[in-house]
N, C-alpha and C positions, 0 to 999 in steps of 0.2 A: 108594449114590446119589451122582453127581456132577455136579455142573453144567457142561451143551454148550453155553452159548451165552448170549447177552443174554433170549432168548424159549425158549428149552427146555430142560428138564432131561430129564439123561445118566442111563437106570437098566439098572443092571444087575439082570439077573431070576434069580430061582431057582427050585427046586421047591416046589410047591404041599404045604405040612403039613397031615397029616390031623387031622380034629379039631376044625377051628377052623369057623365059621360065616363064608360071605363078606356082606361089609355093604354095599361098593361094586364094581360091575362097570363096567368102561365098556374098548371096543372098541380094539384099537391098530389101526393102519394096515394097508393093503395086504397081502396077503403072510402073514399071523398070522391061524390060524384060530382057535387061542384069547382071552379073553379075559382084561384087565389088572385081578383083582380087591384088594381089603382084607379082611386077615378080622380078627375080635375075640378075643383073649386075654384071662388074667385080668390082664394087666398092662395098661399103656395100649397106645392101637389099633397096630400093627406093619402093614406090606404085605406079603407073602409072595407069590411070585407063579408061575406055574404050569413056565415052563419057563425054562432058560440061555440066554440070549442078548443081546445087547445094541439097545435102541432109544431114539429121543428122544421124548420126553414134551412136545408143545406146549401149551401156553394157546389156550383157544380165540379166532381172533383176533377185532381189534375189528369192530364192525359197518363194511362198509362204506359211503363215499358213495353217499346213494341219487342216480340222478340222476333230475332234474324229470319228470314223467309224456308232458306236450305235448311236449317237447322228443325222448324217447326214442320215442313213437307215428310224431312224423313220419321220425323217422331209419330207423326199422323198415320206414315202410310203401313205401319207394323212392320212383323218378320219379313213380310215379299218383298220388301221394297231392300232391306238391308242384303238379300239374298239375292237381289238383282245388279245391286254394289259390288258383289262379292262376283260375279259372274262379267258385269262390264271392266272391272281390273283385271281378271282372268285375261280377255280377250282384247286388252287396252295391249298386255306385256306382249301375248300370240304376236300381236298386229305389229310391234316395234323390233319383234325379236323376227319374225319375218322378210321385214323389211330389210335390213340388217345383212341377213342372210342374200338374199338378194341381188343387195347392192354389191356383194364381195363374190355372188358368185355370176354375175352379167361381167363378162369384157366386151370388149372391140375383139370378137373373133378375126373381124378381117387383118385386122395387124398382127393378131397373134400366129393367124395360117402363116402371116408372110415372112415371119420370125424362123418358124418352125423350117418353110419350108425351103427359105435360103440356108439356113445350116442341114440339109439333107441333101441338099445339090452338091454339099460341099464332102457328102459322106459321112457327115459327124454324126451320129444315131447319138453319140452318149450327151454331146453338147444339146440337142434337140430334146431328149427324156431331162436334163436339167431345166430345160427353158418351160418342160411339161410342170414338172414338179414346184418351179417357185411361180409359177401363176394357178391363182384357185380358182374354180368353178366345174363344172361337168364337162364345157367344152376342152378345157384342156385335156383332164383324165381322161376324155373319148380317144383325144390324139393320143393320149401315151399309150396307150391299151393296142391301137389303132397301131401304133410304132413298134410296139412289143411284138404282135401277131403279124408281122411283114412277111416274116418265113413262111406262114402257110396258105400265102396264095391269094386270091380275091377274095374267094369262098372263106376264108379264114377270118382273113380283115373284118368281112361285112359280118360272121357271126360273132365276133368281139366287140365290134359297132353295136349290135344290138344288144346282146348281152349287157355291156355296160350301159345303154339307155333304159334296159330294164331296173337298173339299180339306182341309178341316177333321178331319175322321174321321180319314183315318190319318196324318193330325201327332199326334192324341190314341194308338194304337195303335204310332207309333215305337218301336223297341227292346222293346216288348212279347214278340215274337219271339224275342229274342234269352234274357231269362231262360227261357223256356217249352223251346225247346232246350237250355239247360243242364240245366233239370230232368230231359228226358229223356233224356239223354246220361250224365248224373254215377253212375247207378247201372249202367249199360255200363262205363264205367270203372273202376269198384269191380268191378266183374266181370272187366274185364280184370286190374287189379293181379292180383285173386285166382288168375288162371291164371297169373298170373308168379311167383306165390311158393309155387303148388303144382310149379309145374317147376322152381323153385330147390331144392325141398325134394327133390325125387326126384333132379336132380343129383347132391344130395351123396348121397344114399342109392347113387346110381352110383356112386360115384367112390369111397367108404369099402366098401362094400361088409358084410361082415357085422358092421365094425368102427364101422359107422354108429352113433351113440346120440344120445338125448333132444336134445342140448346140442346136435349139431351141426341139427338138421331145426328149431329153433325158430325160427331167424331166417325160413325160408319159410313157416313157421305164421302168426307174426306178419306179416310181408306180406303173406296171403292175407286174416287176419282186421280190419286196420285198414284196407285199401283197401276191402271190403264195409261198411265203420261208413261211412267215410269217406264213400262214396259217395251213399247214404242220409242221412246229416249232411247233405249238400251237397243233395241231390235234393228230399227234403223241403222246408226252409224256401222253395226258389226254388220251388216248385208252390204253397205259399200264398201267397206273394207275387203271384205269375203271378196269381190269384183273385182277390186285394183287389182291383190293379192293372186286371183287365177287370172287374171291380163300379165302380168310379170313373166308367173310361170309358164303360161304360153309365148311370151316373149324369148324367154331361155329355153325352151323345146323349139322353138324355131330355129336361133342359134347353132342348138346340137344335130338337128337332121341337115343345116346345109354345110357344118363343119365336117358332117361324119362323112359326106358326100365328097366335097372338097378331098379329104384326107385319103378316103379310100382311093380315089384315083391318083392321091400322088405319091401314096404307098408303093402301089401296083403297078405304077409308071415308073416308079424310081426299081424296082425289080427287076419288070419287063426287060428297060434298059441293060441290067446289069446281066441278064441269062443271053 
């Protein structure tokens, strides 16, 4: 036995003595259909080994760098996958700039009617369009609209009522749209990635021919099977978002039709009174 190298040792091999019991087997390389064993003597253990020829003997080597999991999914999963990144930040901002919106534009209608409509008993129209103006939301501007149009009558009020629900509504439904189409879009895209790395995969099965194996078709497995997660990752969360997002704004349309209600009659009552 003589040493080839920093990392492998040089063995010369011989024939296999009969006799002896092998205790360790283990496989050499390529090319060798026998195997590399040790057998036991009454002396201490020797290697005896089955046929003449010369091979190197490696250490099995060190484990390699694994690399980070996030990092090798999107490298794997090609363009779809970076283009479905690019669409779930889209509809990550839609969903926080919505929410946002929301939040500033929901009050406590019922405190705010009762604001309103204690300074109108008191005759203050200009004090009540101020308490209109520094509170935000469409319920308010319904009242102030609602308080603007007193002069003409019921019929007046309730066509300014609606009027301004028409306008109001889809500033609440903004961008709504836009998550809802990602939702149904992102899992087509995951379906498309997956037809690109099924035809990456047969490519190379063209092109190697019967010489194709395991190692070469993985990479179009892997892009077939990360743009399908991928897609579905992304689909899912923007479809319950889309849900909370039209629960809200049904939330705030309920709001505006029993404020417009409310106000209309205390518009037309504070009138009434006054003719």
């Amino acid at each position: 036995m003589t040493q080839g190298g920093a990392d492998c040792v040089s063995l010369a091999l011989g024939y296999h003595l009969p006799g002896f019991q092998p205790l360790v087997c283990a496989n050499v390389r390529r090319g060798f259909p026998n195997r590399l064993c040790a057998f036991q003597t009454g002396e201490p253990r020797v290697r005896i080994y089955r046929f003449t020829t010369k091979i190197e003997l490696c250490p099995p080597p060190s484990a390699p760098y694994k690399k980070p999991m996030l990092p090798k999914l999107l490298s794997a999963g090609g363009p779809v996958v970076w283009l479905l990144l690019l669409l779930s930040a889209v509809a990550i901002a839609v969903f926080i700039e919505r929410v946002l919106h929301f939040h500033r534009a929901q009050i406590n209608s019922a405190e705010f009617l009762a604001g309103v409509r204690t300074v109108l008993k008191r005759d203050n129209v200009v004090e009540a369009l101020s308490i209109c103006d520094a509170t935000p939301g469409p319920v308010a501007r319904l009242v102030k609209n609602a308080i603007l149009s007193r002069e003409r009558g019921r019929e007046g009020v309730r066509e300014a009522l609606e009027d301004t629900g028409l306008q109001e509504v889809p500033r609440l439904e903004e961008k709504l749209n836009l998550i809802a189409t990602i939702a149904q879009i992102a899992p087509l895209l995951g379906l498309l990635g997956t037809a690109l790395g099924f035809i990456k995969m047969f490519g190379v099965m063209e092109k190697e021919g019967q010489f194709a194996h395991a190692a070469l078709l993985t990479g179009g497995v892997w892009q077939a099977l990360v743009c399908t997660a991928m897609g579905l990752a992304v689909a899912i969360p923007c479809y319950v978002g889309y849900n909370y997002l039209v629960s809200r704004v049904n939330q705030i349309v309920l709001d505006m039709e029993k404020s417009s209600n409310e106000i209309l009659n205390l518009v037309t009552g504070e009138n009434g009174r006054k003719g």
